[in-house]
C-alpha positions as CSV (number, residue, x, y, z in Angstrom):
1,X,33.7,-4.9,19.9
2,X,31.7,-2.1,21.8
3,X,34.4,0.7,20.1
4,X,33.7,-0.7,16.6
5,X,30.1,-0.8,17.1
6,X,30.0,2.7,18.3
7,X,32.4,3.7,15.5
8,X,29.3,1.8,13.0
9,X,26.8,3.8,14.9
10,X,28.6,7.3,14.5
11,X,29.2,6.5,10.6
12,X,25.7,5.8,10.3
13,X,24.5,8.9,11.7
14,X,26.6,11.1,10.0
15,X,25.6,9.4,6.6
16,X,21.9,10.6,7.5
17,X,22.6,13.9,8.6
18,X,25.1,14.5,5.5
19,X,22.3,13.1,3.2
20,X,20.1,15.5,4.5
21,X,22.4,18.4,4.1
22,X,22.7,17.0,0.1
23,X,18.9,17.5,0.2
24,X,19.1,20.4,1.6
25,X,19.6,22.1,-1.8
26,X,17.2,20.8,-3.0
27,X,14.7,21.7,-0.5
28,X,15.9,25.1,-0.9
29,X,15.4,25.5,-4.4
30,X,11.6,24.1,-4.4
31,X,11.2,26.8,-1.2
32,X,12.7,29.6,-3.2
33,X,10.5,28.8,-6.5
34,X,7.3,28.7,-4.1
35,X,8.2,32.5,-2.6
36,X,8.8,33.5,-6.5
37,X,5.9,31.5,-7.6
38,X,3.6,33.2,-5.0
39,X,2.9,36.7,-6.5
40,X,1.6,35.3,-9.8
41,X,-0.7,32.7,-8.4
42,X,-4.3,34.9,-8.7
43,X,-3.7,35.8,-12.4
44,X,-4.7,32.1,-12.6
45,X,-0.8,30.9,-13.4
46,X,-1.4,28.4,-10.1
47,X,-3.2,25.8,-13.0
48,X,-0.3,25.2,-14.0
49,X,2.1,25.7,-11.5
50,X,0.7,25.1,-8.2
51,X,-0.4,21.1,-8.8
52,X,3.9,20.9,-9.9
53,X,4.9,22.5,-6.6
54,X,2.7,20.6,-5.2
55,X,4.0,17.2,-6.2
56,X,8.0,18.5,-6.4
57,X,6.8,19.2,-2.1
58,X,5.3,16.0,-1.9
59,X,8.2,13.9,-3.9
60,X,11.0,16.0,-1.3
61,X,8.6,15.6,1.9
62,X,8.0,11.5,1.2
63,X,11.6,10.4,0.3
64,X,12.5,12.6,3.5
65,X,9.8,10.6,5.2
66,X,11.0,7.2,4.5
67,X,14.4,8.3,4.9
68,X,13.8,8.7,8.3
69,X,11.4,6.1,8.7
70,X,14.6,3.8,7.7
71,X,16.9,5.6,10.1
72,X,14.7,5.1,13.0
73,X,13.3,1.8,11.9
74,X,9.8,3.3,11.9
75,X,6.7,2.4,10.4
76,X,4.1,5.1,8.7
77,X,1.1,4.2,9.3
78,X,-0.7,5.9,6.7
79,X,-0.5,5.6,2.7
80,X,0.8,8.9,1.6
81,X,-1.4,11.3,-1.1
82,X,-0.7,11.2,-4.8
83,X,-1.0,14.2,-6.8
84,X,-2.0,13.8,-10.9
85,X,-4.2,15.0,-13.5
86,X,-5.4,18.1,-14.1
87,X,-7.3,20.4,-11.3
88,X,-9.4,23.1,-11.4
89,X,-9.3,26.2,-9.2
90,X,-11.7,24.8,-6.4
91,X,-9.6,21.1,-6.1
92,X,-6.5,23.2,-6.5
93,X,-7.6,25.7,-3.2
94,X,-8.7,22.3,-1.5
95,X,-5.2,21.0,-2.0
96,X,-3.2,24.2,-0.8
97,X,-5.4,23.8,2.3
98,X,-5.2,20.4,3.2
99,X,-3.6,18.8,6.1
100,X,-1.4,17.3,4.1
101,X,-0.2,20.6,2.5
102,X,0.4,22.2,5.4
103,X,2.5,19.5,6.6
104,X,4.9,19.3,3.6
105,X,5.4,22.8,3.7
106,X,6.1,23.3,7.2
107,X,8.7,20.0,7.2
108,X,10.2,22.3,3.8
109,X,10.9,25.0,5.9
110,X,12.1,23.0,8.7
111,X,14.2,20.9,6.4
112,X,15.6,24.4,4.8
113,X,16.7,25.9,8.0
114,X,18.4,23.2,10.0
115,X,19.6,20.2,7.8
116,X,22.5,22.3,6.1
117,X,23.3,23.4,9.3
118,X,23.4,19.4,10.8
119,X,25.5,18.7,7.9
120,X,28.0,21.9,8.5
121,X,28.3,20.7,12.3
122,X,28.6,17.2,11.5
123,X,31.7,17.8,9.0
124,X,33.2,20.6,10.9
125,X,33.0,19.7,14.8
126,X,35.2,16.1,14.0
127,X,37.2,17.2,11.0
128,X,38.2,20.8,12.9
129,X,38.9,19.0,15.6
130,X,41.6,16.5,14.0
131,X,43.0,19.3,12.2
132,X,43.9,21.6,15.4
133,X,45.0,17.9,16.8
134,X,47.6,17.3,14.2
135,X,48.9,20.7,13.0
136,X,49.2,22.9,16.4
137,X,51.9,20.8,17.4
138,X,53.8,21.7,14.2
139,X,53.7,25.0,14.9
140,X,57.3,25.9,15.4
141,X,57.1,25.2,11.5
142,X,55.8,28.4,10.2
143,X,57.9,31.3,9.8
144,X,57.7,34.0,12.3
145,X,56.3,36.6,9.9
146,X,53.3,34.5,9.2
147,X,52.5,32.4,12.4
148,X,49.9,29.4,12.2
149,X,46.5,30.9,12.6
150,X,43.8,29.3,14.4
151,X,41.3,30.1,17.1
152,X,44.1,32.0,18.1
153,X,47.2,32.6,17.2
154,X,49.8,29.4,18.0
155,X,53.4,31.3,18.8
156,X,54.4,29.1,21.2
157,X,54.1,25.7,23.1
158,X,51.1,26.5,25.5
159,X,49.1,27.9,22.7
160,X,49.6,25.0,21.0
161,X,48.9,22.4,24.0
162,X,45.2,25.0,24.1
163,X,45.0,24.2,20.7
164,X,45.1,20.7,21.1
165,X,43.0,20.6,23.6
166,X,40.1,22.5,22.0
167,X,40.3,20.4,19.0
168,X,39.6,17.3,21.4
169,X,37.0,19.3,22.9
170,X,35.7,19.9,19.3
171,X,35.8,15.7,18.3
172,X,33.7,15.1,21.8
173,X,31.5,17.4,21.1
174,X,31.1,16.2,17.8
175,X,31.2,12.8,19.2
176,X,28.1,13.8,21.7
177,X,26.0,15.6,19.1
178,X,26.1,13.7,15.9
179,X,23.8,11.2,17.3
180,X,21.7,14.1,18.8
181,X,21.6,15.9,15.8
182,X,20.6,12.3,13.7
183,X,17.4,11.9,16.3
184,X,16.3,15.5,16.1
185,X,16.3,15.8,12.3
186,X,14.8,11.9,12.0
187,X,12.2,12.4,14.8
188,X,11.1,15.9,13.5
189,X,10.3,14.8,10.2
190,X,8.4,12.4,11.0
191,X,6.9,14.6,13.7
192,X,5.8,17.2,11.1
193,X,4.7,15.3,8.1
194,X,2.6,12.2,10.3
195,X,-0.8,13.3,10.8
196,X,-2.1,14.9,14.1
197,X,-3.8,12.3,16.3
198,X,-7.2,13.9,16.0
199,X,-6.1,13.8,11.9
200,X,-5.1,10.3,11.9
201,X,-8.4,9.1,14.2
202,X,-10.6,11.0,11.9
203,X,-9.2,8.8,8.6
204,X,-9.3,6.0,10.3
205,X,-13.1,6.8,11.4
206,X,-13.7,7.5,7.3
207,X,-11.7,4.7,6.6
208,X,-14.2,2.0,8.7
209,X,-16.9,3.9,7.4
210,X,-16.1,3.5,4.1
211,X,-15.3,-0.2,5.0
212,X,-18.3,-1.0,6.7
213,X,-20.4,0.7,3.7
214,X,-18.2,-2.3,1.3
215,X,-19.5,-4.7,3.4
216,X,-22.9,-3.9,3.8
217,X,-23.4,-3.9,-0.6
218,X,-21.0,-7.0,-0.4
219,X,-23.1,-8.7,2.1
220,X,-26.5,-7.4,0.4
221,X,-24.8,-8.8,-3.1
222,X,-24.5,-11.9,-1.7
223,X,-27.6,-12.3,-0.2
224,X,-29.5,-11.3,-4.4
225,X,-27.1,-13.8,-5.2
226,X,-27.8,-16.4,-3.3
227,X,-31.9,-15.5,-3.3
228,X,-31.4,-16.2,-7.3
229,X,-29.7,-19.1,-7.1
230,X,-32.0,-20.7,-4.9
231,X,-34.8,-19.4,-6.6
232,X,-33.9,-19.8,-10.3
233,X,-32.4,-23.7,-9.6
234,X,-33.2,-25.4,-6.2
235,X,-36.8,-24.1,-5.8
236,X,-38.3,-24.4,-9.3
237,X,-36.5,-28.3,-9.3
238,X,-38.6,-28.9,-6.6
239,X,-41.4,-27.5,-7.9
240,X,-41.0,-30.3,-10.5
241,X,-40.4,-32.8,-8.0
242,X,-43.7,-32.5,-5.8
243,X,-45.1,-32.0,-9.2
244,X,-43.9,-35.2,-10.3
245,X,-45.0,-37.1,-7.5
246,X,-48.5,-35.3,-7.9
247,X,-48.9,-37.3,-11.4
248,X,-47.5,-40.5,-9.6
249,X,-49.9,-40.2,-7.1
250,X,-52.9,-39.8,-9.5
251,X,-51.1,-42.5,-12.1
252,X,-50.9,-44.8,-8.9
253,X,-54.9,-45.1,-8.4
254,X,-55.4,-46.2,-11.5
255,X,-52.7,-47.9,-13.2
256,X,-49.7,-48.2,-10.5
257,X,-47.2,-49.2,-13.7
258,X,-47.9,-46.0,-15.2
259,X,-46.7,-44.4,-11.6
260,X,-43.2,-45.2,-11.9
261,X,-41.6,-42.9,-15.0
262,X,-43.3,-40.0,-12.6
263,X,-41.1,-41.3,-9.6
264,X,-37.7,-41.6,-11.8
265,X,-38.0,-37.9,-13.2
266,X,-39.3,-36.9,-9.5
267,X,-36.2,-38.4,-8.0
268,X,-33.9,-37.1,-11.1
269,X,-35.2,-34.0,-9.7
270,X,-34.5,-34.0,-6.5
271,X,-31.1,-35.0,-7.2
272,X,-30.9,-31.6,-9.3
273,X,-32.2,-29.8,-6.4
274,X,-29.8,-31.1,-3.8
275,X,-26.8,-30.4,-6.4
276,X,-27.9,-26.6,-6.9
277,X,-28.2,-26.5,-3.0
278,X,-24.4,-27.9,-2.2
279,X,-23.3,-25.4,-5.0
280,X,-25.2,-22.2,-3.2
281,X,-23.6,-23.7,0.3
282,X,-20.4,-24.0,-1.8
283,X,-20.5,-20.4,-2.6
284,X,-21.2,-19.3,0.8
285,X,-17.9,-21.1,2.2
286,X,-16.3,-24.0,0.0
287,X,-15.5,-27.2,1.9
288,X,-12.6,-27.2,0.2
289,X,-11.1,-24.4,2.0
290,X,-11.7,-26.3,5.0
291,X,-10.3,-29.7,3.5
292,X,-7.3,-28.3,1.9
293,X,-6.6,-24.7,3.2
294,X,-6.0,-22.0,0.7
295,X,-3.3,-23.2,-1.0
296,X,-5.3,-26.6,-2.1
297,X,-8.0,-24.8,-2.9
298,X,-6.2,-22.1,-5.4
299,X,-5.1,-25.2,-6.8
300,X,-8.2,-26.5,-7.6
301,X,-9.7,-23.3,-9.2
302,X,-6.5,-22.7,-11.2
303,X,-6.7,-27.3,-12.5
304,X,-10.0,-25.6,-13.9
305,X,-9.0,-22.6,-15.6
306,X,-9.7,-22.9,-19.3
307,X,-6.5,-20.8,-19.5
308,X,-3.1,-22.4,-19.0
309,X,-2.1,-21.4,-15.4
310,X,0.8,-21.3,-13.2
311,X,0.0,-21.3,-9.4
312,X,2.9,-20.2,-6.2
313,X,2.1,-20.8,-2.9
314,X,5.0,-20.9,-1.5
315,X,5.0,-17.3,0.3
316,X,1.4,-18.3,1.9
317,X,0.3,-18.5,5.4
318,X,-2.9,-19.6,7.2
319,X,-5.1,-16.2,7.5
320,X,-8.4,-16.4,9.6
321,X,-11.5,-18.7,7.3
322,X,-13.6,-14.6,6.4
323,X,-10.0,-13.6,5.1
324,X,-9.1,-16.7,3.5
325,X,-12.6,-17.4,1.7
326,X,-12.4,-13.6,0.4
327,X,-9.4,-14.6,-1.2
328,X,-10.8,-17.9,-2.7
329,X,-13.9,-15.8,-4.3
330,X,-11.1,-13.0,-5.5
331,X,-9.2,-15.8,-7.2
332,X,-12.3,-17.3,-9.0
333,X,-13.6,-14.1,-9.8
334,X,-10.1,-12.7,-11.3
335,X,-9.7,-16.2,-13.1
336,X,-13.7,-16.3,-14.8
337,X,-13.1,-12.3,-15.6
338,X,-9.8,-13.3,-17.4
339,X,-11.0,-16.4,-19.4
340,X,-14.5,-14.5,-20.6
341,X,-12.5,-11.1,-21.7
342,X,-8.8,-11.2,-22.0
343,X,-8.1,-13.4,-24.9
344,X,-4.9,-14.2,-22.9
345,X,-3.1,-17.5,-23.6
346,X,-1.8,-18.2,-20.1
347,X,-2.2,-17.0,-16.8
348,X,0.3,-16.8,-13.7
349,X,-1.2,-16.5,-9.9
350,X,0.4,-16.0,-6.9
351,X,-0.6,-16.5,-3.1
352,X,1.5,-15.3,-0.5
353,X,1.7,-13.6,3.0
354,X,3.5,-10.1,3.1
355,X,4.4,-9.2,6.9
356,X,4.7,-5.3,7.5
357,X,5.5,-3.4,10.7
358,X,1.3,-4.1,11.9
359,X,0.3,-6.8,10.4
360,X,-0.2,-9.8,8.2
361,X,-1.5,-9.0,4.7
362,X,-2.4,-11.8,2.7
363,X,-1.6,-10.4,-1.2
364,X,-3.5,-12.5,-4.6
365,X,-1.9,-11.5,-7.4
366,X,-3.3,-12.5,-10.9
367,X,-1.1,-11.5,-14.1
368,X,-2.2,-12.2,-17.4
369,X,-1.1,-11.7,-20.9
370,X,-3.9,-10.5,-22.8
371,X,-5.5,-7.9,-24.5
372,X,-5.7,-5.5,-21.6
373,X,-8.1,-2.3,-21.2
374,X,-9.7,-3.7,-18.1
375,X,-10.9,-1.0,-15.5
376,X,-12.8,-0.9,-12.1
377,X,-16.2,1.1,-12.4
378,X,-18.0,2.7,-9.2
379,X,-18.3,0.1,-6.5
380,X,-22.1,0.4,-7.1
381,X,-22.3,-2.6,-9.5
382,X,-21.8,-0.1,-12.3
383,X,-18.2,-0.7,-13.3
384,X,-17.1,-2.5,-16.0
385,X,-15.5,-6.3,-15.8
386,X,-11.6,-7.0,-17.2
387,X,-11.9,-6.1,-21.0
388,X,-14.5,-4.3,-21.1
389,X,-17.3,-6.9,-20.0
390,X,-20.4,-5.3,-17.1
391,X,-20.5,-6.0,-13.8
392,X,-24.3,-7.1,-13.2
393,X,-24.1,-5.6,-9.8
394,X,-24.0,-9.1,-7.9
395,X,-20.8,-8.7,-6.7
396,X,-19.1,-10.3,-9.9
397,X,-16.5,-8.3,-12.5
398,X,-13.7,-6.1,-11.1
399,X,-15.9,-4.0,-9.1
400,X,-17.3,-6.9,-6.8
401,X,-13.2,-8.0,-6.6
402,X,-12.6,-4.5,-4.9
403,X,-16.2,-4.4,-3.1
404,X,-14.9,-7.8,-1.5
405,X,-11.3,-5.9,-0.7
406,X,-12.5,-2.9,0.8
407,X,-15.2,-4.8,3.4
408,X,-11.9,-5.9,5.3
409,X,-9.8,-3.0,4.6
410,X,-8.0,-4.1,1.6
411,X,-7.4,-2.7,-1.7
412,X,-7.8,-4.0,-5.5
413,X,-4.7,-2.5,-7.4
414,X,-5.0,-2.7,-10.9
415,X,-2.7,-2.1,-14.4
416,X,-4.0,-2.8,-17.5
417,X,-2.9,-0.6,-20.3
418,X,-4.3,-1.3,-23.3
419,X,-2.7,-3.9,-25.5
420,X,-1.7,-5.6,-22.2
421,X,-0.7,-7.4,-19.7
422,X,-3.1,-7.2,-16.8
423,X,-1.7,-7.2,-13.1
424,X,-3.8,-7.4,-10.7
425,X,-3.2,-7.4,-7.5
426,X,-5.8,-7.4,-4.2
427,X,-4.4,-6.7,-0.8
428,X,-6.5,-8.2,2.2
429,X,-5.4,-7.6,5.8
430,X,-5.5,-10.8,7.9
431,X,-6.0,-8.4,10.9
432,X,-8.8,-6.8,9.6
């Protein structure tokens, strides 16, 4: 058992340092367009060439990466860059001297240097080996005139009992260093092309920034939102109530018959003002999140859709209540967005809990099959809602759905072509 997994161990190293060899052509040929490329880059041909380097780099330097990453079972902790679109000559100089840049090239000249010669000594320490293993003994075969040629020449029996012997050196040494050589070229590449620790610190230090901005405006939304409600429905309701029982009181000294139609609309009313309070409360946390968890509560919004939808659940874990009541208000915002501006005639929604190597990420996916054309504005409470329709900058539309994302670290990902479907899909980290 211990033999055959070794054997399963050897195979699958030299399957990654052979791969990297085939790659290594590639590599070569983006390297030696780059040196060609480089004269001609002043006289202004780098618009058009530089941001297609640029990406060939990038697509060679992240397959590389998660070729390693799945050789070594890592995890990269960072989202890569993408490169598209036009650039002009400033963004083009800020992307020849990014980090990011720098890192791709230097794995490119790593990879060009030492992965075909990985791949040469992977193929020819075991397979040289076996062949001075099985033909030096036949060496008594070949004619005098034109003796069997190998490190040295094999003309009689010790030659060929040295020859054997070095070609069982060579398969232990290949053996020994196929492994080796598997660790070197999976741990230097993702050595080169992970960020520096002062590199990664420093995103994550923009990234909580940028985070705890999203909060702030979502939190300062909220609270407009909130200050309307109460003051546009609770408040003015009882207004009317102590208004009402003003008249009673009044009626009441005089005629105490006349008092009581005051004291029915007073108390119809109240009762107005205690059900615009439970809805505000409602929209600060629902009950029914605590009552029936996520799941129940999805259920409930989707019952209520004027759309036809479909609802799975079956993916979802418990997240902690901040994560799991962003979700709630992402799912009613993604479901009121789709039945005022998408014209679509059914709806399908999906809950569920995606595990990577870090942590829990609980994912709301909302696809729909309408019109399309919907597109996230500025996260100022400028954008525009799905289809077209404003965001009024109180957190609604698809702007407040990624304002809500980004305050715990998550992302709104979003395709909607015109003509349709819409996918949505916000990520929200349960670790956040």
């Amino acid at each position: 058992m211990t033999i055959r997994a070794g054997l399963r161990s050897r195979f699958r190293d030299a399957a990654f340092v052979l791969r990297e060899g085939g790659y290594w052509a590639a590599s070569l040929a983006v390297a030696t367009a780059g040196l060609a490329l480089l004269p001609f880059l002043p006289l202004g041909v780098g618009l058009y060439v530089v941001p297609r380097l640029l990406g060939a780099v990038d697509g060679l330097a992240a397959r590389a990466q998660a070729r390693a990453a799945g050789f070594t079972s890592a995890v990269i902790p960072f989202d890569r860059r993408r490169l598209a679109g036009k650039h002009t000559f400033g963004e083009l100089a800020a992307m020849v001297s990014a980090p990011e840049t720098k890192r791709d090239v230097s794995w490119l000249l790593f990879h060009c240097a030492f992965a075909v010669l990985a791949a040469l000594l992977a193929l020819a320490l075991p397979l040289g080996g076996l062949f001075y293993v099985l033909t030096a003994p036949f060496w008594f075969l070949f004619p005098p005139e034109t003796p069997l040629e190998l490190t040295v020449t094999v003309t009689s029996w010790s030659d060929a009992v040295l020859m054997v012997l070095l070609g069982g050196i060579y398969m232990v040494a290949g053996w020994i260093l196929l492994p080796w050589m598997a660790r070197r070229l999976s741990g230097a590449t993702l050595g080169i092309l992970s960020p520096r620790r002062y590199a990664d610190l420093a995103r994550r230090i923009s990234d909580l920034s940028a985070a705890r901005a999203s909060a702030l405006a979502a939190h300062g939304a909220e609270l407009r939102r909130i200050e309307r409600e109460l003051h546009d429905g609770a408040q003015n309701r009882l207004v009317g109530v102590v208004m009402m029982l003003g008249l009673a009181q009044r009626a009441a000294e005089t005629d105490p018959a006349a008092a009581v139609p005051f004291l029915g609309r007073a108390q119809d009313a109240a009762s107005e003002a205690l059900a615009g309070l439970r809805a505000a409360v409602h929209d600060i946390y629902p009950p029914v999140l605590d009552e029936l968890g996520l799941g129940g509560a999805a259920s409930a919004l989707t019952s209520r859709s004027p759309i036809p939808c479909s609802l799975n659940v079956s993916g979802l874990q418990r997240a902690p209540a901040a994560v799991e009541s962003a979700a709630y208000f992402v799912l009613a915002e993604a479901l009121t967005n789709a039945a005022k501006h998408s014209n679509a005639s059914r709806i399908d929604v999906v809950l569920r809990t995606e595990t990577s190597g870090r942590e829990d990420i609980l994912v709301v996916q909302v696809d729909d099959d309408g019109r399309g054309g919907a597109s996230v504005g500025p996260l100022d409470g400028s954008g525009t809602g799905h289809g077209g329709g404003k965001d009024d900058g109180s957190g609604t539309g698809l702007a407040g759905i990624a304002r809500r994302a980004a305050a715990f670290g998550g992302k709104l990902i979003l395709t909607s072509p015109p003509g349709g479907p819409t996918h949505i899909r916000v990520e929200l980290p349960c670790a956040f």
